[in-house]
Phi, psi and omega in degrees: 000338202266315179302336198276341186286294179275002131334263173317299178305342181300341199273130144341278166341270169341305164292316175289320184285331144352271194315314198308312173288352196306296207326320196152169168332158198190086197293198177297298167334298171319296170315307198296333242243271229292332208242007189033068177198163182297171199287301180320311151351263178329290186295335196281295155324312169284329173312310159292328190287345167299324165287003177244021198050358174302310179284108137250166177226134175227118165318140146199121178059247174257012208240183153248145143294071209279125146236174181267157253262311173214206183291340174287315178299327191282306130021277185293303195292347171291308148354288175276336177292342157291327177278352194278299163311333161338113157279124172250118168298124190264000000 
């Protein structure tokens, strides 16, 4: 479960619809507009990171609303983008 979890995070695409979401809550629209990519795109991704649990969405009215789904998550990808900008002495 945990290789099939960073599996989904390995897609590019995936990351960016994250990162994206660190911010708050988001529809599709928004996401696909802001990231410049299709909406079908866009739904197809949150459907899996939803089903890996990375993603949720809560309907208002009519559109939903994708974040990530809590802190642990959010947690690892602020994590590594902090280690990833690091300098290391080799």
């Amino acid at each position: 479960m945990l290789a099939e979890t960073f599996k989904l995070l390995g897609d590019p695409t995936r990351l960016r619809i994250l990162m994206f979401c660190l911010g708050g809550p988001r529809s599709v629209g928004d996401i696909a507009e802001s990231l410049d990519l299709s909406q079908t795109l866009v739904s197809h991704h949150l459907r899996l990171m939803r089903g890996a649990r990375l993603m949720r969405g809560e309907r208002k009215s009519r559109q939903i609303f994708y974040e990530v789904a809590d802190e642990h998550v959010s947690d690892v990808l602020t994590d590594m983008v902090h280690h990833i900008s690091e300098e290391h002495e080799d």
